[in-house]
N, CA, C and O atoms as a Maestro MAE file, in Angstrom:
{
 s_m_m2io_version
 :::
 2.0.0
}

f_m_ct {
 s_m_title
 :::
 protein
 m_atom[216] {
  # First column is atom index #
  i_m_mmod_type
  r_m_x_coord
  r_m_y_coord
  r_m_z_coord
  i_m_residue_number
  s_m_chain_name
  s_m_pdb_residue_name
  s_m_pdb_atom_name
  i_m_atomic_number
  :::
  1 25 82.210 71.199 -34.129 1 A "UNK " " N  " 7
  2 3 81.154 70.357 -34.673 1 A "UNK " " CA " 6
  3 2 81.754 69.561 -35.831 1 A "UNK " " C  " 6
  4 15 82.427 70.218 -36.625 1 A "UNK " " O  " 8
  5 25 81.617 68.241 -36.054 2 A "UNK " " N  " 7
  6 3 81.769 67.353 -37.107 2 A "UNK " " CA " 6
  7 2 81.577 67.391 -38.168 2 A "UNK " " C  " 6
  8 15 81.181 68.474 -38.601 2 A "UNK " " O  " 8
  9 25 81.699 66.589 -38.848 3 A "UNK " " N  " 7
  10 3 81.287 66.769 -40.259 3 A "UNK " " CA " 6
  11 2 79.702 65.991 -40.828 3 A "UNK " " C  " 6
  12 15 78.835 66.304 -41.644 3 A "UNK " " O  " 8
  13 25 80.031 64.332 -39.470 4 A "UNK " " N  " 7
  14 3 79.041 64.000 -39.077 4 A "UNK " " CA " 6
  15 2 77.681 64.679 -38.993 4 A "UNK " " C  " 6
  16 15 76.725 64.573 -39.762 4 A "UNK " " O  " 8
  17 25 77.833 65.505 -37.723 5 A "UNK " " N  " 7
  18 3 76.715 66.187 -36.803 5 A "UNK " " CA " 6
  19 2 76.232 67.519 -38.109 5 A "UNK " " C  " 6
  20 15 75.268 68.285 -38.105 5 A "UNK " " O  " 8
  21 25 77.023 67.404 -38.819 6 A "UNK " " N  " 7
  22 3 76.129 68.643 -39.696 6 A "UNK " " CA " 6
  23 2 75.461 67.729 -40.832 6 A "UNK " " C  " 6
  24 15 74.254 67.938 -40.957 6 A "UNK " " O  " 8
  25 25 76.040 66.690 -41.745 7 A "UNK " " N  " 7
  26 3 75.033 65.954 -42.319 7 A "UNK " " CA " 6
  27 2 73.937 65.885 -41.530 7 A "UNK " " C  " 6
  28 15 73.049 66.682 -41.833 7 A "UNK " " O  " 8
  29 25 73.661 64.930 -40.299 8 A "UNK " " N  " 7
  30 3 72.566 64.972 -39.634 8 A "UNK " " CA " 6
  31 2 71.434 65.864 -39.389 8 A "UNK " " C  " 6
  32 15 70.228 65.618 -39.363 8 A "UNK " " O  " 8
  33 25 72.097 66.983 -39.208 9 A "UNK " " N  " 7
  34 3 71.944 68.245 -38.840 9 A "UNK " " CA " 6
  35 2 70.818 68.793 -40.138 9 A "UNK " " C  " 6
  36 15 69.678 69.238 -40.001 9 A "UNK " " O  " 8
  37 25 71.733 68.537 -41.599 10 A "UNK " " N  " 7
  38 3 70.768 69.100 -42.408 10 A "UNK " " CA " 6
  39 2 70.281 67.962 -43.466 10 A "UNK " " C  " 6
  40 15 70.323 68.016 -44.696 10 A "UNK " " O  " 8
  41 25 69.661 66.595 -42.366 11 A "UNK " " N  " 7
  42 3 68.843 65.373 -43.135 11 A "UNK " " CA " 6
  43 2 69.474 64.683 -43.633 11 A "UNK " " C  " 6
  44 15 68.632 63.899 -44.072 11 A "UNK " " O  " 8
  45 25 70.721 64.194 -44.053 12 A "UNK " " N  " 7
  46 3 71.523 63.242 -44.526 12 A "UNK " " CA " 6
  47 2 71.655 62.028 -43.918 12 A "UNK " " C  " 6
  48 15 72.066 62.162 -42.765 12 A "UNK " " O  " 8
  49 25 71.484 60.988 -44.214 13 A "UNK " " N  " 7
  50 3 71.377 59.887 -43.250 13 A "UNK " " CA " 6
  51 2 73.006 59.004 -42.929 13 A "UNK " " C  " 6
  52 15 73.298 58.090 -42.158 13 A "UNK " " O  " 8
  53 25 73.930 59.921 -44.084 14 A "UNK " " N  " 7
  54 3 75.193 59.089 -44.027 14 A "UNK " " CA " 6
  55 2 76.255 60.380 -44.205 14 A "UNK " " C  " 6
  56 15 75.951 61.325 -44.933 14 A "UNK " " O  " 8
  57 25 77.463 60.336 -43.511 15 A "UNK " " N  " 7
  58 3 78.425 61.441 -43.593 15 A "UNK " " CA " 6
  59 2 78.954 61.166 -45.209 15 A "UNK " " C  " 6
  60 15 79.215 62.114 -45.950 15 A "UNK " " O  " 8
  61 25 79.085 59.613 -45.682 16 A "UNK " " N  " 7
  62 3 79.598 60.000 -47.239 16 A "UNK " " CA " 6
  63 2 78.917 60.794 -47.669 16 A "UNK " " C  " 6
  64 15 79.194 61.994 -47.658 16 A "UNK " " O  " 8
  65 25 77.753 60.244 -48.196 17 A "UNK " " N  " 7
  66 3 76.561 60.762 -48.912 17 A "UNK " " CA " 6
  67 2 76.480 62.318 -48.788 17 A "UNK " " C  " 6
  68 15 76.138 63.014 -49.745 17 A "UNK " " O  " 8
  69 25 76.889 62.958 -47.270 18 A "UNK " " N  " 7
  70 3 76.802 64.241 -47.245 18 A "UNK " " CA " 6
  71 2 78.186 65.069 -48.113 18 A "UNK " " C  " 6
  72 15 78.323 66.132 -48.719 18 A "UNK " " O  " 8
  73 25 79.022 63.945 -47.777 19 A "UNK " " N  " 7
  74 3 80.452 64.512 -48.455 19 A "UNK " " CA " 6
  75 2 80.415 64.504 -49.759 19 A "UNK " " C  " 6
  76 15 80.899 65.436 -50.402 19 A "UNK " " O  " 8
  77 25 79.863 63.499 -50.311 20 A "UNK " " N  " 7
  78 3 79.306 63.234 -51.955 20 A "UNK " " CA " 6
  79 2 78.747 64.776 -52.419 20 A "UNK " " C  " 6
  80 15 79.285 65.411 -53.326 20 A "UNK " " O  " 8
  81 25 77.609 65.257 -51.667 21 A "UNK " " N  " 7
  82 3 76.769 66.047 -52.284 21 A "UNK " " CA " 6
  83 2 77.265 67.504 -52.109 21 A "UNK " " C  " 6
  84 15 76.995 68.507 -52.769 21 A "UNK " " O  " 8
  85 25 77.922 67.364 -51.225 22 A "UNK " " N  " 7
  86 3 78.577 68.740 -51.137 22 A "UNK " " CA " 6
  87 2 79.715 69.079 -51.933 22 A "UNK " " C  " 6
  88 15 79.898 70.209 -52.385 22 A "UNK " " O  " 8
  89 25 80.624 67.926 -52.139 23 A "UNK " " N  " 7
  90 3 81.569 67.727 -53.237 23 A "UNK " " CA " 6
  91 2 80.780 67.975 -54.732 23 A "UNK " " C  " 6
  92 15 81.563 68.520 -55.509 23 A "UNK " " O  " 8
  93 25 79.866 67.803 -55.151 24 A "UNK " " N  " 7
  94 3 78.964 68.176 -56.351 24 A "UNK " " CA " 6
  95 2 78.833 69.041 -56.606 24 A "UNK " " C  " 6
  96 15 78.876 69.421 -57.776 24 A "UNK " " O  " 8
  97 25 78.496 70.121 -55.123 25 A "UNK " " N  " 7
  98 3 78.196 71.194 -55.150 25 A "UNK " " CA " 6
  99 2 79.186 72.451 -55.335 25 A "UNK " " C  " 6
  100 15 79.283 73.413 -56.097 25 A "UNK " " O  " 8
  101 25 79.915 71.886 -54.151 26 A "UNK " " N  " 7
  102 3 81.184 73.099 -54.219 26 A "UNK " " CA " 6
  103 2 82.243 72.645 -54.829 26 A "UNK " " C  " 6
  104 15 82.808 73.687 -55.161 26 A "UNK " " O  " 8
  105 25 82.993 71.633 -55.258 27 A "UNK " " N  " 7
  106 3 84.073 71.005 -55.882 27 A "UNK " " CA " 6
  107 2 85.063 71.066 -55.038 27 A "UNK " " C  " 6
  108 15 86.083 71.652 -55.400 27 A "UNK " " O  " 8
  109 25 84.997 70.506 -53.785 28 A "UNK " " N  " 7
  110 3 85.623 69.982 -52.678 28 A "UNK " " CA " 6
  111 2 84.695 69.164 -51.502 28 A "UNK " " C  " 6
  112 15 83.476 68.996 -51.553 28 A "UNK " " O  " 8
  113 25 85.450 68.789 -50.626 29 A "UNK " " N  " 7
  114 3 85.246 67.842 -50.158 29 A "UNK " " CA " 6
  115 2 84.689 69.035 -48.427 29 A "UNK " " C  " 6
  116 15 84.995 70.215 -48.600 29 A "UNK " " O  " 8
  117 25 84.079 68.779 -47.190 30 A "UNK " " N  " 7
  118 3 83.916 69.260 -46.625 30 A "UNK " " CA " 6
  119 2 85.283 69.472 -45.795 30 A "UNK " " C  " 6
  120 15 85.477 70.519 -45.176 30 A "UNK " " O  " 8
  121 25 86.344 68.277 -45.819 31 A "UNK " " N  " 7
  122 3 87.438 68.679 -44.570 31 A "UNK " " CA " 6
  123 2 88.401 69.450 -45.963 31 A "UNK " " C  " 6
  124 15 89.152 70.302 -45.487 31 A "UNK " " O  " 8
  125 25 88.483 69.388 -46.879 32 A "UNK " " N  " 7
  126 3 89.166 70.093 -47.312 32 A "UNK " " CA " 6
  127 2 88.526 71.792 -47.305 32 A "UNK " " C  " 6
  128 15 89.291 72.723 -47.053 32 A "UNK " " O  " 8
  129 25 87.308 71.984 -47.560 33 A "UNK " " N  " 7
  130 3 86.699 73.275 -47.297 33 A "UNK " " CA " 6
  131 2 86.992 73.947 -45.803 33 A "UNK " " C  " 6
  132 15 87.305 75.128 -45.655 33 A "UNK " " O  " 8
  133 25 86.837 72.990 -44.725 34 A "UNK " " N  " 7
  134 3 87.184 73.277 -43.585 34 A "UNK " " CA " 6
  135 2 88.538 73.429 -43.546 34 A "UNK " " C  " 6
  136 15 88.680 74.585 -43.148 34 A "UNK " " O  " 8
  137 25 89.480 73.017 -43.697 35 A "UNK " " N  " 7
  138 3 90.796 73.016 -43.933 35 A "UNK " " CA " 6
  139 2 91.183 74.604 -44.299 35 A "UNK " " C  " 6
  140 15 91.789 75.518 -43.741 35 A "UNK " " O  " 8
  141 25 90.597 74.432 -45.348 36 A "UNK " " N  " 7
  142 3 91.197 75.621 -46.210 36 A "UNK " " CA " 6
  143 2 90.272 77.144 -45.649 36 A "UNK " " C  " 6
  144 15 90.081 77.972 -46.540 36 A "UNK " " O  " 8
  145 25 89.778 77.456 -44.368 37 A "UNK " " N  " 7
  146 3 88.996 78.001 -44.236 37 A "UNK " " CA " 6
  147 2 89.453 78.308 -42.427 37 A "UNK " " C  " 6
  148 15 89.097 79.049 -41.511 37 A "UNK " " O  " 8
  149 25 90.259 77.417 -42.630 38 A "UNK " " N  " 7
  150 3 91.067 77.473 -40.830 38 A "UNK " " CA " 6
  151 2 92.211 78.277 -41.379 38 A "UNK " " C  " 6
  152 15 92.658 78.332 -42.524 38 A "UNK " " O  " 8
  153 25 92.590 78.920 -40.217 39 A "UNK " " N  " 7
  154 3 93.911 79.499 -40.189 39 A "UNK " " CA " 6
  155 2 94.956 78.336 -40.153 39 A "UNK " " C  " 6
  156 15 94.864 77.235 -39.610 39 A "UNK " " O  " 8
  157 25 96.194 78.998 -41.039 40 A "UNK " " N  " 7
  158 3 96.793 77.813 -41.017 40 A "UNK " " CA " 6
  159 2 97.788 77.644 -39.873 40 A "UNK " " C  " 6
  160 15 98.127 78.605 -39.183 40 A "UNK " " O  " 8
  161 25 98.282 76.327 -39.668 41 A "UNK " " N  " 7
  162 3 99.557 76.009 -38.122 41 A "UNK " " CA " 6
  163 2 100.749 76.896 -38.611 41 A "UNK " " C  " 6
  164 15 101.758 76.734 -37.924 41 A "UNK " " O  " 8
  165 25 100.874 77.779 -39.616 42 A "UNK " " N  " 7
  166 3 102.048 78.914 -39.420 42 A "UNK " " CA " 6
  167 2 101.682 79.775 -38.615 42 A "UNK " " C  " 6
  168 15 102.251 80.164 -37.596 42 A "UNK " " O  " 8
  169 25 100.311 80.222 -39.252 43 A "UNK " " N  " 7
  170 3 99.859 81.745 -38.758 43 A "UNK " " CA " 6
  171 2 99.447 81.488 -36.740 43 A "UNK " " C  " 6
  172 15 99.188 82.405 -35.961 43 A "UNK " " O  " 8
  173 25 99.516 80.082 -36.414 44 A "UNK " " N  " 7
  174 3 99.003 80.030 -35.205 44 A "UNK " " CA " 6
  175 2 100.397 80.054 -34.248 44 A "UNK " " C  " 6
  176 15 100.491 80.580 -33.139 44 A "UNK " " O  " 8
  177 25 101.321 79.424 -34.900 45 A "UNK " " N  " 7
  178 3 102.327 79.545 -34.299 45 A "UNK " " CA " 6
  179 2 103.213 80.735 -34.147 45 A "UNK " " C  " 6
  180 15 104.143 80.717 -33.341 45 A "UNK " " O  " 8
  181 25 102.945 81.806 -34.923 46 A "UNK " " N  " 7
  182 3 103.267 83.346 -34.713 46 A "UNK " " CA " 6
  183 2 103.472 84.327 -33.684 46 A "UNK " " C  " 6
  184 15 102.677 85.100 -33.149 46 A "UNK " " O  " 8
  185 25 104.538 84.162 -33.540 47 A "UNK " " N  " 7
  186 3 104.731 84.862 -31.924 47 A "UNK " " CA " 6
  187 2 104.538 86.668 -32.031 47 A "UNK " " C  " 6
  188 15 105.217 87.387 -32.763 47 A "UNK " " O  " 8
  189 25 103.580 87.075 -31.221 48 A "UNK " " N  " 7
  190 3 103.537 88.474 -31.155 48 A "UNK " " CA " 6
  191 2 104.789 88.900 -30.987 48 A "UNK " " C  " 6
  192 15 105.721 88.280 -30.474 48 A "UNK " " O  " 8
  193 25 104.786 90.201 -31.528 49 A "UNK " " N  " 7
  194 3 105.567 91.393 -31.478 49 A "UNK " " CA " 6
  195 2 105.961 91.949 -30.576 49 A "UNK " " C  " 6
  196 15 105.129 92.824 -30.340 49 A "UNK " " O  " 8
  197 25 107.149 92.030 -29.525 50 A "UNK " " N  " 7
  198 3 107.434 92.506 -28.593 50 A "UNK " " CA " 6
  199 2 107.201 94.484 -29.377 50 A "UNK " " C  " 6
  200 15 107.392 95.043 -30.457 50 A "UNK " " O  " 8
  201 25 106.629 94.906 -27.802 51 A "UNK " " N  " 7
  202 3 106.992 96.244 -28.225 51 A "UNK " " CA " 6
  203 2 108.218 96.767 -26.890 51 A "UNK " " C  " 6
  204 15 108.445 96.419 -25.731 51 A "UNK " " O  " 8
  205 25 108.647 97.537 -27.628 52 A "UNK " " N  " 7
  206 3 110.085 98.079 -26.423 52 A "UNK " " CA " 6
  207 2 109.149 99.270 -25.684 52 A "UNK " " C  " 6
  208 15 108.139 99.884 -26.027 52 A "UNK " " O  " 8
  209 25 109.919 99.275 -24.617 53 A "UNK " " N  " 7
  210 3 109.603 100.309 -23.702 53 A "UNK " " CA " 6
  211 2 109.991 101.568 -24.213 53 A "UNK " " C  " 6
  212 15 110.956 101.617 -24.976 53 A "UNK " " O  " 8
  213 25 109.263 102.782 -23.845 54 A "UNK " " N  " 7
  214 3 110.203 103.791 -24.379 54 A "UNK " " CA " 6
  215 2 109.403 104.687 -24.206 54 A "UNK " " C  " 6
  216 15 109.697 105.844 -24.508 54 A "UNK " " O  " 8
  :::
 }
 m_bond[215] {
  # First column is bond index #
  i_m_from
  i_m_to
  i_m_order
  :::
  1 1 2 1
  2 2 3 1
  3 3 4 2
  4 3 5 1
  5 5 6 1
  6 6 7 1
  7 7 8 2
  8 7 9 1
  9 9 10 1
  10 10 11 1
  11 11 12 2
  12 11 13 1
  13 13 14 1
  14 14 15 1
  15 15 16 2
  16 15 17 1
  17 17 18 1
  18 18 19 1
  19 19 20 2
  20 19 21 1
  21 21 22 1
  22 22 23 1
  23 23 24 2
  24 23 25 1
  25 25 26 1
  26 26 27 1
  27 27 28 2
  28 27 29 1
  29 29 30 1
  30 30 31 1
  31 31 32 2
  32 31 33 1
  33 33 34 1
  34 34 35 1
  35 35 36 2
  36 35 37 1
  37 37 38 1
  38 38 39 1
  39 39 40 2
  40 39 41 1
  41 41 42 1
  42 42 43 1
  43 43 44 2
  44 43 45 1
  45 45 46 1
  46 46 47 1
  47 47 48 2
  48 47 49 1
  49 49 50 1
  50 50 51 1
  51 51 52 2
  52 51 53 1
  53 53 54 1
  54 54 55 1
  55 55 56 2
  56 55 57 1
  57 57 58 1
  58 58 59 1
  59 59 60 2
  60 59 61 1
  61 61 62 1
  62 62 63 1
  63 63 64 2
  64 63 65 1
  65 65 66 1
  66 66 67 1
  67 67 68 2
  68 67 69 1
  69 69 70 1
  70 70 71 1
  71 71 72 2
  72 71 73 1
  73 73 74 1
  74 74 75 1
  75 75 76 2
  76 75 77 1
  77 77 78 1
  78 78 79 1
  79 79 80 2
  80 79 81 1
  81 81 82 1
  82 82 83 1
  83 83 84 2
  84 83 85 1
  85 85 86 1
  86 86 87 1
  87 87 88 2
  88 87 89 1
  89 89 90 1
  90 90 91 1
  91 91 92 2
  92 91 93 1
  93 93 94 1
  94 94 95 1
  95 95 96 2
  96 95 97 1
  97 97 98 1
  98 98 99 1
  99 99 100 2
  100 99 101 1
  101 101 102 1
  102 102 103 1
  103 103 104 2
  104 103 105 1
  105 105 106 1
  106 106 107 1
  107 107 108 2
  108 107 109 1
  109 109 110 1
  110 110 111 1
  111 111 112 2
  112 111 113 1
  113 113 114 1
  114 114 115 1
  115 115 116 2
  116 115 117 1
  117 117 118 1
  118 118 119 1
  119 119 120 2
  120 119 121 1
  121 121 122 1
  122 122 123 1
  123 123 124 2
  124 123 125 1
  125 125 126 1
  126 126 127 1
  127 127 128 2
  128 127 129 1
  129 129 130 1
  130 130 131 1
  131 131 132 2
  132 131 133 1
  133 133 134 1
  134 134 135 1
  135 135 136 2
  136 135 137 1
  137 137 138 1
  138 138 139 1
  139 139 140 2
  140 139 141 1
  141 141 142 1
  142 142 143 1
  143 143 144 2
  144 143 145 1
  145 145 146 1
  146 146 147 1
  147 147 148 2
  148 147 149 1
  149 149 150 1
  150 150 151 1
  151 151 152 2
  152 151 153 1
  153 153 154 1
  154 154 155 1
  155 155 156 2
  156 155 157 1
  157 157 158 1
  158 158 159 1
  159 159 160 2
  160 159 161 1
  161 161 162 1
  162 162 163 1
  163 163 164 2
  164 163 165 1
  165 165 166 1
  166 166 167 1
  167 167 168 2
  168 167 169 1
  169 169 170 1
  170 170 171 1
  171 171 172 2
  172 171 173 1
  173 173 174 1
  174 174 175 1
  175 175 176 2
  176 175 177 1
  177 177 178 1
  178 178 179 1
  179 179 180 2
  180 179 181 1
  181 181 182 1
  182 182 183 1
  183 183 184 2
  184 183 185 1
  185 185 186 1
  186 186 187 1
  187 187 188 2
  188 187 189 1
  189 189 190 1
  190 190 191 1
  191 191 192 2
  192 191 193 1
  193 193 194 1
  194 194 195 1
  195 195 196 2
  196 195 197 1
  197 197 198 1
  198 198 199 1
  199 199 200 2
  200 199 201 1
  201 201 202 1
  202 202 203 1
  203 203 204 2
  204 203 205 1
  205 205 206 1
  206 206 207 1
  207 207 208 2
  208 207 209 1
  209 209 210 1
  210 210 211 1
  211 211 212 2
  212 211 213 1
  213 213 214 1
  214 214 215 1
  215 215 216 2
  :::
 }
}
């Protein structure tokens, strides 16, 4: 889901305006909250652990 579709979502008529107010609120921006709230492209690229036979 967007960043768009959730302004909408909770009455905002403009994605700035939603980014504005949420930035007020939390002292970030929504893709940086989202960002920082995703796993990051190290941890995804992490190759499991072979286990040995035995």
């Amino acid at each position: 889901m967007g960043t768009g579709d959730i302004a909408s979502q909770w009455g905002f008529s403009t994605q700035a305006h939603f980014a504005r107010c949420f930035r007020a609120a939390y002292g970030q921006t929504p893709s940086d909250h989202r960002a920082a709230s995703l796993p990051t492209a190290a941890a995804k690229k992490k190759k499991p652990r072979r286990l040995g036979r035995g």
